[in-house]
DRENMARSE-682436 format. One record per residue (C-alpha): x, y negated, z negated. Coordinates in pm, 1 decimal. Example, Ala and Ser with C-alpha at 12.3 -4.5 7.8 and 13.67 -1.06 7.14 Angstrom:
// residues 2
          u          v          w
     1230.0      450.0     -780.0
     1367.0      106.0     -714.0
END
This chain:
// residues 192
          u          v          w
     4115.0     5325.5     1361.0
     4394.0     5289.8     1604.5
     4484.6     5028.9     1807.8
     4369.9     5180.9     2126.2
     4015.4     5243.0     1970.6
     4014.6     4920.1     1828.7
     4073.2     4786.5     2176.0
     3819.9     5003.4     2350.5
     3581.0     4876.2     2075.0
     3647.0     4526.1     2144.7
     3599.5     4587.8     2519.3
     3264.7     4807.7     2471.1
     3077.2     4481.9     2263.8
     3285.7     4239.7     2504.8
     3083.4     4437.1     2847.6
     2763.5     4469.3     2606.6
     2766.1     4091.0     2519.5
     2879.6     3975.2     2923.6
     2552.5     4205.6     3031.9
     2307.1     4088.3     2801.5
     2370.5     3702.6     2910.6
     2371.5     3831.7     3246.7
     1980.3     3936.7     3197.5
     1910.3     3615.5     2996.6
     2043.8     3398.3     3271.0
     1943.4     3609.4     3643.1
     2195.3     3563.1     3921.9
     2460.3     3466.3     3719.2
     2833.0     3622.7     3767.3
     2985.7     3695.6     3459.8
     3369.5     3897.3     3442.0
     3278.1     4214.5     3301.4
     3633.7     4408.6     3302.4
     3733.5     4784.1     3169.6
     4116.9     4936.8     3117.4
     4105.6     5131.7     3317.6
     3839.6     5310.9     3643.5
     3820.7     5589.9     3834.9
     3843.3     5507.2     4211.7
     3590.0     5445.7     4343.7
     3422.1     5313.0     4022.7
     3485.4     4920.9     4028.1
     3615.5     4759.9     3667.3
     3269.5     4628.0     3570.2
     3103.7     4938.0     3634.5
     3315.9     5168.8     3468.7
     3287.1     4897.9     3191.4
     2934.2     4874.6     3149.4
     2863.5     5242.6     3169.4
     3089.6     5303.8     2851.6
     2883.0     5001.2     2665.8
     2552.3     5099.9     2787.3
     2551.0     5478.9     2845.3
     2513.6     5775.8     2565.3
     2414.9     6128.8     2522.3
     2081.3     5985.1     2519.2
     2090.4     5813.2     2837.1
     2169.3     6027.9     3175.8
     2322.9     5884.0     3459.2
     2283.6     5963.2     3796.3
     2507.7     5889.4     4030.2
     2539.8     5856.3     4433.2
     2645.2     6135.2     4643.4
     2984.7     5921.8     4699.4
     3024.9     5971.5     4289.8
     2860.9     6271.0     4280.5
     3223.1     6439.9     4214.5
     3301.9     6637.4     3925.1
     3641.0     6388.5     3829.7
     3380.3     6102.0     3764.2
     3114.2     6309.0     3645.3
     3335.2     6431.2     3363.5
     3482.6     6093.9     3337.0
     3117.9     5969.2     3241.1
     3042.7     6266.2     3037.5
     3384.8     6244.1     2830.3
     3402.4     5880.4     2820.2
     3040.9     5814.5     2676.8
     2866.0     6185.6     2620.8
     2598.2     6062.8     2882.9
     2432.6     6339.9     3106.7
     2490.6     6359.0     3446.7
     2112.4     6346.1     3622.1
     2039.5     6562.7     3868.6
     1689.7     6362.8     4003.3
     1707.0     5970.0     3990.5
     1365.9     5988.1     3815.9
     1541.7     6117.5     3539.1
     1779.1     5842.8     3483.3
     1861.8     5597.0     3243.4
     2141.7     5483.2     3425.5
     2212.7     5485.0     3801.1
     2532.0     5371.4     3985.2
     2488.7     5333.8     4378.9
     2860.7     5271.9     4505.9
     2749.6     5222.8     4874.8
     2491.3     4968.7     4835.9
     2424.4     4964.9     5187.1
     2249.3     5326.7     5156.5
     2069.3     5207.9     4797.7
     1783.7     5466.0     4753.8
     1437.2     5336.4     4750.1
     1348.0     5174.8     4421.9
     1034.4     5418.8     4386.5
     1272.7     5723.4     4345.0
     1416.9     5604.0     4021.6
     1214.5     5627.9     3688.2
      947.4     5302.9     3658.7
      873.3     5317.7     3300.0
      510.0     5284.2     3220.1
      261.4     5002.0     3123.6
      317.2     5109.8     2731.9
      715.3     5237.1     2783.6
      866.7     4961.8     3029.8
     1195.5     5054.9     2878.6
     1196.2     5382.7     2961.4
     1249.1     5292.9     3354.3
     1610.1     5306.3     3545.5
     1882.1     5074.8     3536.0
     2045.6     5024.7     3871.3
     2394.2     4945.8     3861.5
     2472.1     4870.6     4255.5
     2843.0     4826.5     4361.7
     2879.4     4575.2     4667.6
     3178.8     4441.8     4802.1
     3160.8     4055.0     4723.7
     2950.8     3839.9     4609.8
     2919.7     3615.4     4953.3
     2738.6     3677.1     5266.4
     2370.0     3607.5     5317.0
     2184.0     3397.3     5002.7
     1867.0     3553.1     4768.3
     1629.0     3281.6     4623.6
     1548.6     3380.3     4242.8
     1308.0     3218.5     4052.7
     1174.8     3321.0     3711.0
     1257.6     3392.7     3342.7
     1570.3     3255.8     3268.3
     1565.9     3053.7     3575.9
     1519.2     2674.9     3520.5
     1380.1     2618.6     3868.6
     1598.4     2811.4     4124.9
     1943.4     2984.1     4173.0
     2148.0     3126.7     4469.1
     2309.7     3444.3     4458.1
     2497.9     3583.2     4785.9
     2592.2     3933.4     4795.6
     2692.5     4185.2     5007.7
     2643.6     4495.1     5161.7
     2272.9     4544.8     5056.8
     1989.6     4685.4     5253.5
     1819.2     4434.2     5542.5
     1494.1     4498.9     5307.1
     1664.5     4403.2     4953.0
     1414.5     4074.5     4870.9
     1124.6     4320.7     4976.6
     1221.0     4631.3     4779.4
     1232.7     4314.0     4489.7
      947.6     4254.1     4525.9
      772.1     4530.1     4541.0
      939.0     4585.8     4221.3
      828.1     4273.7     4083.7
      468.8     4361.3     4090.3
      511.8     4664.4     3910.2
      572.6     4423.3     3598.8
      642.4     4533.7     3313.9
      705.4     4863.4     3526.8
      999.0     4886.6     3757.8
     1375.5     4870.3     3768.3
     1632.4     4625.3     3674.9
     1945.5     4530.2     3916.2
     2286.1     4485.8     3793.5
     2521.5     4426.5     4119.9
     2878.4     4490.2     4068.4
     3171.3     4380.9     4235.9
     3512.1     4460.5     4114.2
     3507.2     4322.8     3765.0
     3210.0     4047.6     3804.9
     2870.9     4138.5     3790.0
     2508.5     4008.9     3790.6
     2163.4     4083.2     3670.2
     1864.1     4074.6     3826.9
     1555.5     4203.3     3628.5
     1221.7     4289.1     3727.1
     1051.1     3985.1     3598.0
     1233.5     3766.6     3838.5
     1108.0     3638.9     4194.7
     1379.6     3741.9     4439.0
     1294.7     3596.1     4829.5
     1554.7     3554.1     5131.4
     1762.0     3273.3     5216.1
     1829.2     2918.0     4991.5
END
């Protein structure tokens, strides 16, 4: 193995292990970083995708990525195929979070499959702005997360999703090389 491999290794289990906590413990920001991203992928997101995504796993990706350069940068970097519906995705990265399809267009998983639903991976710009209650697994009573661009109707589309459970999506939002989880078992509501 050479050094470079042994480095994108490292970095691959590093992005695995920062995204699994990230789910354990809801709202919290964890530094997710990758070598190297094509514009206008952030760090985190180009990170996760190689730890998360594989030939068995498309990806579909907003019209702003929707260009062949990071298409083929998915496809070479993790084999992953490039979905054409979001219903048919594992994975989906939303760079302009502001515009973040409807939940309901993305794959929900079923009652006996929840895993086979869509991840969201949603690119903001910072993690500031207006405040999201969660409350929930992994919670111990409440937490604050701030993020922002996201839709006026992001704590609704939440929970909407929420009563789907074990159905639904799971959030990871992304900005630059931090990111956070919020699953579908969580409560998400507006303000502190």
């Amino acid at each position: 193995m050479t050094a470079i491999s042994a480095n994108a290794a490292f970095a691959s289990q590093a992005a695995f292990r920062a995204i699994m906590e990230a789910f354990a413990r809801p709202g919290d920001i964890r530094r997710i970083s990758a070598e190297a991203a094509p514009a206008p992928l952030a760090p985190a997101t180009a990170a996760l995708v190689q730890s998360l995504a594989d030939y068995d796993t498309p990806v579909w990706l907003d019209p702003a990525l929707a260009v062949s350069a990071i298409a083929d940068w998915i496809r070479f970097r993790t084999g992953a195929p490039i979905a054409g519906e979001p219903s048919h995705a594992a994975f989906a990265i939303v760079s302009d979070a502001a515009a973040l399809p409807d939940f309901a267009l993305f794959a929900q998983g079923s009652d006996e499959y929840p895993d086979r639903s869509t991840t969201l991976i949603v690119q903001v710009a910072r993690f500031s702005g207006p405040a999201f209650t969660l409350e929930g697994p992994g919670i111990k009573a409440k937490r604050q997360i701030a993020a922002e661009p996201l839709p006026a109707d992001f704590a609704e589309r939440c929970a909407l999703n929420r009563e789907l459970f074990p159905r639904g999506v799971d959030v990871v939002l992304v900005a630059g090389d931090q990111a956070a989880a919020l699953p579908r078992s969580i409560r998400v509501s507006r303000g502190p």
